[in-house]
C-alpha angles and dihedrals in degrees: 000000000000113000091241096064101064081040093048092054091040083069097049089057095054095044091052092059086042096061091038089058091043086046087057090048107048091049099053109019123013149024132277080253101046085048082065109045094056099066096060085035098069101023096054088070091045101045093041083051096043093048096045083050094053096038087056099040089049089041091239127158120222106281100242120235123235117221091264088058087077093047095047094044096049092046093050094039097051088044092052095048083058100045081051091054103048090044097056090044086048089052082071088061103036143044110255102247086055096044093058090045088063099053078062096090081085092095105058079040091058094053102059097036088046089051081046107043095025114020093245112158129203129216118245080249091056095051092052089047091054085039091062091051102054096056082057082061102047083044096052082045096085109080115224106240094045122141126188134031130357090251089057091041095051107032103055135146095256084045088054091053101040090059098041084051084059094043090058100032081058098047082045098056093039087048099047079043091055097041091050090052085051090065122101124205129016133055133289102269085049099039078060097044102056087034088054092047098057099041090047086048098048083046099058087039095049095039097036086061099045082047087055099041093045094012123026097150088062095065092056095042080050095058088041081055098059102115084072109021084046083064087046103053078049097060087033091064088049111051091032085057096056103042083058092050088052090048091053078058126034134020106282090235092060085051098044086052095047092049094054073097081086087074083063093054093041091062085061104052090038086060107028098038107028099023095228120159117234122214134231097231081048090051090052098060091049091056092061089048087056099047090054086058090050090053101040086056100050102036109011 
């Protein structure tokens, strides 16, 4: 198995306790903004030390940036910020299995911004496999207790949301894979590190400004709120780290798919931690999410 892939799920993993503790927060202490805000908050510290640490036990210097690596990194921070965004408020329409299944039209997404940004092609097999798992997606986009015509079943504000979570969570990923290819020196866990600590530090900067300037009451309820947000920046560093390490590796659209597994593990958490009840109709389309993994890892 290529090393991407049980990094790539790693990631999934650490992304999936990360929603579930924004999800907490944004439903009992903070904003969709101040949610936010407090992932990059209390990972930026954790990533900048961790990578300092590696880059001096390995005897490593800093990787240096070319002049694309700004660029990339501001491009995929600020998109990120945004996809976020749209998936905490999308959390408040949708049960949280299903919330997460939506933000999956970033891989379809990926694709086409990384052939367009990048130049990263995808096999005939690859496309079927994200095709797959974008009609999990159009199936899980009818909400469940809809009423009236097709138009108002399918484009729906959880559906909006959904799908502009996928446009800037793709933007973001082409845009961290381009910055870490615009590194020079080191290897690849370092060349991420350092990547992920600038961008995670340009992110509590950026966001912590526009939260003083529209919500200053937000950054003191997010340090109130550390017992929880402290965990998160935790499972933030980690999964962040690794989807930058799987970018440094492999086409972000072949990582996005592989990390649909994070619709698995959101089922579980939606049923063992939340209590939330799963449809049928819901199973069904992540089924087909899960069968376009299957496929992507065995023939893409």
């Amino acid at each position: 198995m290529e090393a991407w892939i049980p990094i790539t799920i790693a990631a999934a993993a650490a992304q999936t306790l990360r929603f579930m503790a924004q999800k907490h927060l944004k439903a009992t202490a903070l904003s969709t903004a101040g949610a936010t805000w407090a992932r990059f908050l209390f990972a930026a510290p954790l990533v900048a030390a961790l990578t300092l640490a590696y880059a001096g036990a390995g005897g490593q210097g800093l990787p240096r940036p070319e002049p694309a690596f700004w660029a990339y990194a501001a491009a995929g921070g600020l998109a990120q910020i945004l996809a976020t965004a749209c998936v905490v408020a999308l959390f408040a329409h949708r049960n949280f299995a299903v919330g997460i299944t939506f933000k999956k039209t970033e891989v379809m997404l990926t694709a086409l911004v990384g052939f367009l940004v990048l130049g990263d092609r995808v096999s005939a097999w690859g496309l079927l496999a994200m095709a797959l798992g974008l009609l999990g997606v159009l199936w899980l986009s009818d909400p469940p207790e809809a009423t009236g015509s097709w138009r108002t079943r399918l484009f729906n504000r959880a559906a909006g949301l959904g799908l502009l979570s996928g446009v800037f969570f793709a933007i973001s990923a082409v845009g961290y894979r381009g910055a870490v290819l615009a590194l020079e020196g080191g290897d690849t866990a370092l060349r991420a590190g350092t990547a992920l600590a600038l961008v995670t530090t340009g992110q509590t900067l950026g966001l912590g400004a526009w939260l003083a300037w529209r919500e200053r009451e937000q950054i003191a309820a997010v340090f109130a709120a550390w017992r929880v947000a402290a965990p998160m920046g935790l499972f933030s560093m980690i999964g962040s780290f690794c989807w930058f390490a799987a970018f440094s590796l492999q086409n972000a659209a072949y990582v996005f798919a592989v990390g649909q597994i994070e619709v698995i593990f959101s089922i579980l958490a939606a049923l063992l931690v939340f209590g939330e009840k799963v449809t049928p109709r819901e199973y069904a389309g992540m089924a087909l999410i899960t069968g376009s993994i299957i496929v992507l890892v065995a023939l893409g």
